[in-house]
PyMOL CGO cylinders between C-alpha atoms (Angstrom):
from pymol import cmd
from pymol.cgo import CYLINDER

trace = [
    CYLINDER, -23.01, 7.05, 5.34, -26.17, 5.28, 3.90, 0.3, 1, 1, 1, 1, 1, 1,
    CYLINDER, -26.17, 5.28, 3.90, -27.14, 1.85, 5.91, 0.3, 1, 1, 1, 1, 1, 1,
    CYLINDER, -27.14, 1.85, 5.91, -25.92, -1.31, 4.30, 0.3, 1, 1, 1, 1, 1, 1,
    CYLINDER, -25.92, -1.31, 4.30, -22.53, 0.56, 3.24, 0.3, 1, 1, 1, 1, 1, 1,
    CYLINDER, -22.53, 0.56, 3.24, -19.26, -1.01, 3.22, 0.3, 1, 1, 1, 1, 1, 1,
    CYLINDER, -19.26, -1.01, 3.22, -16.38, 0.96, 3.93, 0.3, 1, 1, 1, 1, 1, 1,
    CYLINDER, -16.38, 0.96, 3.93, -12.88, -1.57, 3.46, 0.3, 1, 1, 1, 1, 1, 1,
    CYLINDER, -12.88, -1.57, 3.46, -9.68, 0.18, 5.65, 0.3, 1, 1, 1, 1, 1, 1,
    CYLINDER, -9.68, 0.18, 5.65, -6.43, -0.96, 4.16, 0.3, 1, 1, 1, 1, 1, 1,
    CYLINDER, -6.43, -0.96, 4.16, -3.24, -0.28, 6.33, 0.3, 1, 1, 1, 1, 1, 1,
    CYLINDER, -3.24, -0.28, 6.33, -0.29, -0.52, 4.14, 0.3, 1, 1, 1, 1, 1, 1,
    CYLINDER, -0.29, -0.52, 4.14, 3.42, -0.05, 4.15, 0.3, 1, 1, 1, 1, 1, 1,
    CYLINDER, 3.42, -0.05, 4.15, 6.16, -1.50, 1.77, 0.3, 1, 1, 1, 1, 1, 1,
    CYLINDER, 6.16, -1.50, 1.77, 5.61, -4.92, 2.83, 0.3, 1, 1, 1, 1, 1, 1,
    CYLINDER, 5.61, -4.92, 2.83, 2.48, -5.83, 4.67, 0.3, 1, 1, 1, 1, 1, 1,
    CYLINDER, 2.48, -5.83, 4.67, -1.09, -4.53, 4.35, 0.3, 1, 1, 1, 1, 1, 1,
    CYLINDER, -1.09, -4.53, 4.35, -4.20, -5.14, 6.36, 0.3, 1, 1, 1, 1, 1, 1,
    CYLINDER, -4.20, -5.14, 6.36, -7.25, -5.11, 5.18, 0.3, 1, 1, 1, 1, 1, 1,
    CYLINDER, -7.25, -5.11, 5.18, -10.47, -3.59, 7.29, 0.3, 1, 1, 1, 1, 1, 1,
    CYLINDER, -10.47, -3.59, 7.29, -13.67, -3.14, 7.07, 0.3, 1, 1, 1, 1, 1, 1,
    CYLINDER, -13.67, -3.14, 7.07, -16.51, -1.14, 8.63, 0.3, 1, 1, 1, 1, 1, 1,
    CYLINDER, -16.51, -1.14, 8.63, -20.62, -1.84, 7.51, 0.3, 1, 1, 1, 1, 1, 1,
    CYLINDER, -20.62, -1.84, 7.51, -21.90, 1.41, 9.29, 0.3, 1, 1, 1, 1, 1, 1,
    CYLINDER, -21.90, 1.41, 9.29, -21.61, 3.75, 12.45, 0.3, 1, 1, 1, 1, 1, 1,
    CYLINDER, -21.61, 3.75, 12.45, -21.33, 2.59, 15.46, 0.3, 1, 1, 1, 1, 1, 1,
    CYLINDER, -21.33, 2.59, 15.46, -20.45, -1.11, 13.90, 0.3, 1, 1, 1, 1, 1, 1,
    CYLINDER, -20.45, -1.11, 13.90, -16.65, -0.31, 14.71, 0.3, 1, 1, 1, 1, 1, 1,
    CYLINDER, -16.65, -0.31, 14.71, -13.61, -2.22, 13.07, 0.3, 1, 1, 1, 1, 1, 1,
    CYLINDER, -13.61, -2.22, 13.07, -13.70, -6.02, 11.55, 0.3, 1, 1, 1, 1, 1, 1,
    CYLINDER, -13.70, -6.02, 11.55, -11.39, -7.81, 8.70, 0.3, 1, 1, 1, 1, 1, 1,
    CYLINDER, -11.39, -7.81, 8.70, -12.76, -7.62, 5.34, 0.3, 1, 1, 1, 1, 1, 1,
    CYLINDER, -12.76, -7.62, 5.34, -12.49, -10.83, 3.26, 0.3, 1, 1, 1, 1, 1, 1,
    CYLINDER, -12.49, -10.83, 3.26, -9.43, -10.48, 2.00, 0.3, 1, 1, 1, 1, 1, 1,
    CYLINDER, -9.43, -10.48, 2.00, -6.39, -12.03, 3.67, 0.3, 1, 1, 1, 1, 1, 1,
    CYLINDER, -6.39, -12.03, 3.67, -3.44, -10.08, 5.10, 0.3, 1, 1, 1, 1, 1, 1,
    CYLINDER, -3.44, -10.08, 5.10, -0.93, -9.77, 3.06, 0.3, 1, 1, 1, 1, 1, 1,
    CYLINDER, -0.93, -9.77, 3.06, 3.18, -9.78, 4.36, 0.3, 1, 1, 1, 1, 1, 1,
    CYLINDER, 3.18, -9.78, 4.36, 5.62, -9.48, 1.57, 0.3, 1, 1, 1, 1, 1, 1,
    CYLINDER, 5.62, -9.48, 1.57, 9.27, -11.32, 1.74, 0.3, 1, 1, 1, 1, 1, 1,
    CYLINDER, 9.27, -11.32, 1.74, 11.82, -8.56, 1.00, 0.3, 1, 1, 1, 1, 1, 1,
    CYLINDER, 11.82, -8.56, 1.00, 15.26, -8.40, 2.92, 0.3, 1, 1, 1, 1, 1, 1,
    CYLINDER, 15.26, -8.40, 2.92, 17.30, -5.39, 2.96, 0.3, 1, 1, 1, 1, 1, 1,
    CYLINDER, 17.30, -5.39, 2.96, 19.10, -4.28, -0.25, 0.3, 1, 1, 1, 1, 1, 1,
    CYLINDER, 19.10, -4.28, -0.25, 22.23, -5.28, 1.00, 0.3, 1, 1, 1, 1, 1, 1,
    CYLINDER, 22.23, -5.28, 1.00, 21.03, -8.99, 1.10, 0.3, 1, 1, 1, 1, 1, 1,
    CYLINDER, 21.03, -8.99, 1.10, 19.62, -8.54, -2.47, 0.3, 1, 1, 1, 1, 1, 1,
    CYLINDER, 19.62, -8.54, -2.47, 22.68, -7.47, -4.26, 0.3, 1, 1, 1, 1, 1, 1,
    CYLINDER, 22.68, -7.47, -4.26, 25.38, -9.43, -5.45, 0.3, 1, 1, 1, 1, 1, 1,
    CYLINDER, 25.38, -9.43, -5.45, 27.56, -7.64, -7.45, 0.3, 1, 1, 1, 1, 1, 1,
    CYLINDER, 27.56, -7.64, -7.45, 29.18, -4.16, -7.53, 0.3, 1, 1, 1, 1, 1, 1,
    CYLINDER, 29.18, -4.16, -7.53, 27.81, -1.88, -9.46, 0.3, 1, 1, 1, 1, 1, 1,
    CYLINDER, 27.81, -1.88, -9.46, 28.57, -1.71, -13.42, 0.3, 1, 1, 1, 1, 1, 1,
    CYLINDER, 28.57, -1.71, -13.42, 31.27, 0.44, -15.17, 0.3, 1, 1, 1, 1, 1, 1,
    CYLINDER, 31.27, 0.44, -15.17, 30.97, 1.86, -18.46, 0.3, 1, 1, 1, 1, 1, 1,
    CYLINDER, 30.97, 1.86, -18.46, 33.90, 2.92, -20.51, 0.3, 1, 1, 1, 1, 1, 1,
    CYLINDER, 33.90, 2.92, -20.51, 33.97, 6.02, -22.51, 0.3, 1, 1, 1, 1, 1, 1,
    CYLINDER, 33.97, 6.02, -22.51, 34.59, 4.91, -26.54, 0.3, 1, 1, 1, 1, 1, 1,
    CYLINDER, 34.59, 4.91, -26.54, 37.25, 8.24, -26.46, 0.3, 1, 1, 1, 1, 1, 1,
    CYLINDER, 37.25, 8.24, -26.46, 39.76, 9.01, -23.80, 0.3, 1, 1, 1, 1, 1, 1,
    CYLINDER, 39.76, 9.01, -23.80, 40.47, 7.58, -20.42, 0.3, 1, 1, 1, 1, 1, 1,
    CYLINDER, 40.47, 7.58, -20.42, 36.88, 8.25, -18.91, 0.3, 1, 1, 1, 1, 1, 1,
    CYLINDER, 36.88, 8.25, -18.91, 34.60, 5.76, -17.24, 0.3, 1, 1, 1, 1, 1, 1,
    CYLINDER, 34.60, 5.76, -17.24, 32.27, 5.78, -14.99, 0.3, 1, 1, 1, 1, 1, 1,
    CYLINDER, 32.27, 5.78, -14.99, 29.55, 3.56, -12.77, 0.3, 1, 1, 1, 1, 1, 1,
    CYLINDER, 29.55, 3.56, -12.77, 26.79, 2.51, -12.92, 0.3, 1, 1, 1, 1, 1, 1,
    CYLINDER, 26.79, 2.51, -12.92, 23.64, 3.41, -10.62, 0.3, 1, 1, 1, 1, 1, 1,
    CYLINDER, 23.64, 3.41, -10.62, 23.08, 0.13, -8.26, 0.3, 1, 1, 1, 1, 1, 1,
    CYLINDER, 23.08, 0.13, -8.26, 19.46, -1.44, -8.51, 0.3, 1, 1, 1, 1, 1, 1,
    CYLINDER, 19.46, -1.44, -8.51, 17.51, -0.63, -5.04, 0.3, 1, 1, 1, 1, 1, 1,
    CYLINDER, 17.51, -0.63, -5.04, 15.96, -4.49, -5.16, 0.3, 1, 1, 1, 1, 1, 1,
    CYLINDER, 15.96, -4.49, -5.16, 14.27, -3.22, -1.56, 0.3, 1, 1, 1, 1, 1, 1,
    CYLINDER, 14.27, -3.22, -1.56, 12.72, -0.19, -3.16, 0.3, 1, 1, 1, 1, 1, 1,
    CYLINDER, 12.72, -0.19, -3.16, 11.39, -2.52, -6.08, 0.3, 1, 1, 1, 1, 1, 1,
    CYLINDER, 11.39, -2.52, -6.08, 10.04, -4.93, -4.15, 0.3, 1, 1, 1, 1, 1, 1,
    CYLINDER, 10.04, -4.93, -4.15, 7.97, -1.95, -1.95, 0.3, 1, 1, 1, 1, 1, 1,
    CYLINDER, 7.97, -1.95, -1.95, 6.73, -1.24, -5.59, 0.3, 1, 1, 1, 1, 1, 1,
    CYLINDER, 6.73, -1.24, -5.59, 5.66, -4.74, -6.45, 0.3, 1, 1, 1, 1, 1, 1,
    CYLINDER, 5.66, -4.74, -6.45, 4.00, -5.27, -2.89, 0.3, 1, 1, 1, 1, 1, 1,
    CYLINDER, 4.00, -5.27, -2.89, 2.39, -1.80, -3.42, 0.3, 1, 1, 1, 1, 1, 1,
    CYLINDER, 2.39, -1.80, -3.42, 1.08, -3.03, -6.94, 0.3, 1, 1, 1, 1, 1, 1,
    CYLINDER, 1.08, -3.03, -6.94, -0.58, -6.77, -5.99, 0.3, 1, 1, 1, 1, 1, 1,
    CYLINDER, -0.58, -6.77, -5.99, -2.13, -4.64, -2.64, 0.3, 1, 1, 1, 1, 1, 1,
    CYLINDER, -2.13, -4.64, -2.64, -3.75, -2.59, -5.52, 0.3, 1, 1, 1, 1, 1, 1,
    CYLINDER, -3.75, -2.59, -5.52, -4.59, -5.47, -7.62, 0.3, 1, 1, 1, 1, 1, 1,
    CYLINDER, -4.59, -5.47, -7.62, -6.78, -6.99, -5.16, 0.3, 1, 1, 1, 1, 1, 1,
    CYLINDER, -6.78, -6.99, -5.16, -8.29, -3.46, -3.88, 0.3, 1, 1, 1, 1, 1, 1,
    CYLINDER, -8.29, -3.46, -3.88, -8.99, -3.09, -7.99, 0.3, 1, 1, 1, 1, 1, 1,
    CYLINDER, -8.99, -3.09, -7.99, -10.70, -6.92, -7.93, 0.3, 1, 1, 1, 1, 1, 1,
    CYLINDER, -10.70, -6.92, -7.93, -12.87, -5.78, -5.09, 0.3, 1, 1, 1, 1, 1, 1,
    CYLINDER, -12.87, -5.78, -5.09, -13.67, -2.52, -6.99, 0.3, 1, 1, 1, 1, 1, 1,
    CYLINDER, -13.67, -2.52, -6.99, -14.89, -4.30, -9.63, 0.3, 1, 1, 1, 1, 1, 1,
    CYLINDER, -14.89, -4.30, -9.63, -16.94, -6.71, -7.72, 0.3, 1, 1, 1, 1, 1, 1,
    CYLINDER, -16.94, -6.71, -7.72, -18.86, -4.31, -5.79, 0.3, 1, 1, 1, 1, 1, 1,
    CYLINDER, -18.86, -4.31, -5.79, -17.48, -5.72, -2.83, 0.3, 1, 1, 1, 1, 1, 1,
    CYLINDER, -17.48, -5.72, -2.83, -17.25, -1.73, -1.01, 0.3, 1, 1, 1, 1, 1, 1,
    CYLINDER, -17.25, -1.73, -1.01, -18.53, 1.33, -1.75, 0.3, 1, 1, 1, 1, 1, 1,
    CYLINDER, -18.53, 1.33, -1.75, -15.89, 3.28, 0.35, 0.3, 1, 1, 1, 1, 1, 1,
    CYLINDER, -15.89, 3.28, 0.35, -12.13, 3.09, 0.38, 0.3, 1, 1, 1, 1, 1, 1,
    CYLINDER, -12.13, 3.09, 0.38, -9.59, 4.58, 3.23, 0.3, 1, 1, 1, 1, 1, 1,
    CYLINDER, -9.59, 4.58, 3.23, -5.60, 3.99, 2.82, 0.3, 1, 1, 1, 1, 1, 1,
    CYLINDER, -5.60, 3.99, 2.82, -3.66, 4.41, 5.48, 0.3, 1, 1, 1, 1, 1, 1,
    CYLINDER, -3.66, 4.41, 5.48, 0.11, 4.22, 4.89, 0.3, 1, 1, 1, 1, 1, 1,
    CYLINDER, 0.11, 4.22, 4.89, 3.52, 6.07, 4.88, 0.3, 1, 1, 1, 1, 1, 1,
    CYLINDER, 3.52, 6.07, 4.88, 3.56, 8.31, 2.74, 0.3, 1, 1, 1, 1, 1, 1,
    CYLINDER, 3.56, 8.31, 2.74, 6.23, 7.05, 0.32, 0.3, 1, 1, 1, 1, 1, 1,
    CYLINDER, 6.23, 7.05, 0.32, 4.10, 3.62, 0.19, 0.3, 1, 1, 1, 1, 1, 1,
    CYLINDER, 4.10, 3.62, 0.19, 0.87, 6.09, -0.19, 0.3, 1, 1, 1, 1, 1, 1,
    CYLINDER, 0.87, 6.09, -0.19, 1.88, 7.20, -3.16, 0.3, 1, 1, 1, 1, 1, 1,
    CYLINDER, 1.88, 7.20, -3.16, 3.06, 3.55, -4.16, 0.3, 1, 1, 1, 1, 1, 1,
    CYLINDER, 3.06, 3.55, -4.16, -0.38, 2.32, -4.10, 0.3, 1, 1, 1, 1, 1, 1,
    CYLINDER, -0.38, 2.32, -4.10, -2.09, 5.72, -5.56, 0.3, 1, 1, 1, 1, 1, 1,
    CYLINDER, -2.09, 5.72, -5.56, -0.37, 5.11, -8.74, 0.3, 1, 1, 1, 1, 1, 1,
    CYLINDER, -0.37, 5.11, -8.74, -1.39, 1.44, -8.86, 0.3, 1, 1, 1, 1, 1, 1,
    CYLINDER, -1.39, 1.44, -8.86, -5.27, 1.75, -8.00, 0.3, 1, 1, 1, 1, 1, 1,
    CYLINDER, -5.27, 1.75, -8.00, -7.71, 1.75, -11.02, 0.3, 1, 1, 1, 1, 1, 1,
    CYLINDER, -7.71, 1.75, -11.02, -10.16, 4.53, -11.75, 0.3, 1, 1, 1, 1, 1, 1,
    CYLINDER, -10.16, 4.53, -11.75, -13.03, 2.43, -10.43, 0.3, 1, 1, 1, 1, 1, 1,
    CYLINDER, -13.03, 2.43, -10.43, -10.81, 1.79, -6.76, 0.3, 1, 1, 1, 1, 1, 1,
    CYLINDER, -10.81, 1.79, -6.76, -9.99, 5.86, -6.82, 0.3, 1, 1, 1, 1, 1, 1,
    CYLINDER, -9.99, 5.86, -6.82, -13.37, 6.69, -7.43, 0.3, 1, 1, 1, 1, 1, 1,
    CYLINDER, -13.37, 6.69, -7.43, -14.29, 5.13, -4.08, 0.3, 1, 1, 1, 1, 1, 1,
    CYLINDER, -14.29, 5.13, -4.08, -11.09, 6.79, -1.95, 0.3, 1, 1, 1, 1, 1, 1,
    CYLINDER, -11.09, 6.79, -1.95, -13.09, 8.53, 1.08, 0.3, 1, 1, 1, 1, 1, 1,
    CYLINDER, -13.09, 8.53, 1.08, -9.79, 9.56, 2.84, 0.3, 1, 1, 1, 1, 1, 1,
    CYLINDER, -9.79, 9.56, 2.84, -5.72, 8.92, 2.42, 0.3, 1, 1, 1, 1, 1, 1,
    CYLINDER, -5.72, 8.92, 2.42, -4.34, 9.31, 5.95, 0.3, 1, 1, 1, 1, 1, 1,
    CYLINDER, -4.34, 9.31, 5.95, -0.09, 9.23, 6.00, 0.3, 1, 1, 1, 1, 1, 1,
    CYLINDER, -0.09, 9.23, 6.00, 0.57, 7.16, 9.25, 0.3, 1, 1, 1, 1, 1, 1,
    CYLINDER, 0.57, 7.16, 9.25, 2.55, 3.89, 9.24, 0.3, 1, 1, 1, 1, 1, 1,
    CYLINDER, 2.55, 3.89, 9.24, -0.57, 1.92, 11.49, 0.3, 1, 1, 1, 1, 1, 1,
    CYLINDER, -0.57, 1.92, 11.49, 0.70, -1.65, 10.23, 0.3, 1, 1, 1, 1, 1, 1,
    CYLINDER, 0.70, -1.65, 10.23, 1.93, -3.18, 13.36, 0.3, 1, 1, 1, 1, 1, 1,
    CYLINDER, 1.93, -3.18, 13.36, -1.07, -1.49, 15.85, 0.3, 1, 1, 1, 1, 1, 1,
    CYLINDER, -1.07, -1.49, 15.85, -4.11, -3.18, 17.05, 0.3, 1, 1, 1, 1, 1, 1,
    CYLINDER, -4.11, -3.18, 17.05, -7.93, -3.00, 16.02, 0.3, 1, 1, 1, 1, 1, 1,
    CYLINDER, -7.93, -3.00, 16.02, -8.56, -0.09, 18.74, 0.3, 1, 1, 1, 1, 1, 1,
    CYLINDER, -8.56, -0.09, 18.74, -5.73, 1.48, 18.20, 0.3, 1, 1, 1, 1, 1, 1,
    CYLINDER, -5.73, 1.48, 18.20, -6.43, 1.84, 14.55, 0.3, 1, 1, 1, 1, 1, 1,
    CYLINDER, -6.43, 1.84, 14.55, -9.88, 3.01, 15.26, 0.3, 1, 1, 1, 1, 1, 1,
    CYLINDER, -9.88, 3.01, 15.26, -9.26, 5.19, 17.27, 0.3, 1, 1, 1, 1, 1, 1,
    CYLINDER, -9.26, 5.19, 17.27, -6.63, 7.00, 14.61, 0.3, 1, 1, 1, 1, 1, 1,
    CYLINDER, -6.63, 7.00, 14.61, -10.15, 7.22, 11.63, 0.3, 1, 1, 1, 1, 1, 1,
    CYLINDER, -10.15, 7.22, 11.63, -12.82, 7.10, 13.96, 0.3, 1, 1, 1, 1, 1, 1,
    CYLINDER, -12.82, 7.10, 13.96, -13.71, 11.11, 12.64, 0.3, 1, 1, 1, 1, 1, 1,
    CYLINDER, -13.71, 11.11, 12.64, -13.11, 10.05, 9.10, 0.3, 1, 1, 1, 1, 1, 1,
    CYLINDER, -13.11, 10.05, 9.10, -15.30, 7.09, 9.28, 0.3, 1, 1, 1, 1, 1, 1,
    CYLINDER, -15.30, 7.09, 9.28, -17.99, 9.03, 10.82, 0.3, 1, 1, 1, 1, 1, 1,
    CYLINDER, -17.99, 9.03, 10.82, -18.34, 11.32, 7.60, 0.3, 1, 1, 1, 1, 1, 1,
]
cmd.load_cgo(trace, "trace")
């Protein structure tokens, strides 16, 4: 990695993601400029109100249900999309030249699908490991070898 380049770390699951950043071997771990982010989202079961829908066929006796909304699983997806709204508003502004996710896999792919062209341009690695609730070391230690490239 050229001197003077800015590598951001962002540690993600469905509902909170940290953002890192490293300026150059040796230099280890710091927060980038961006706050943390920790979504609200309470289980599905504390979402829902209602059971689900029936519909009734327009011949015969048939009906049948309708498919419950996941309101957990959508709010992943919404936490997953403003986490790549502000990686895309960094992007733009130049503000790293490197980009490494770290997340679950399910929430990887989240975020994947929300990043620009400009933000996946700049991916240097995508490592699938929940690391939100582990310390600075701890982290570090888990990308040291990818940071190093």
């Amino acid at each position: 990695m050229p001197v003077g380049h800015t590598t951001w770390i962002v540690v993600a699951d469905g509902g909170k993601a940290l953002f890192l950043q490293n300026r150059g071997v040796g230099k280890g771990l710091s927060t980038a400029p961006l706050e943390d982010m920790i979504a609200d989202n309470p289980a599905d079961r504390e979402q829902g109100t209602d059971r689900p829908g029936r519909a009734y066929s327009s011949v015969g006796p048939g009906r049948s249900a309708y498919d419950e909304t996941d309101w957990h699983r959508f709010g992943k997806e919404q936490f997953a999309r403003e986490v790549a709204r502000r990686l895309n508003d960094a992007a733009q502004r130049g503000r790293f030249d490197r980009l490494i996710v770290i997340a679950p896999p399910q929430a990887l792919g989240d975020l994947r699908q929300e990043l620009d062209r400009k933000s996946r341009q700049r991916i240097h690695a995508e490592i699938p490991k929940d690391l939100t609730n582990h310390d600075l070391p701890s982290i570090e230690s888990q990308i040291g070898t990818v940071l190093a490239v």
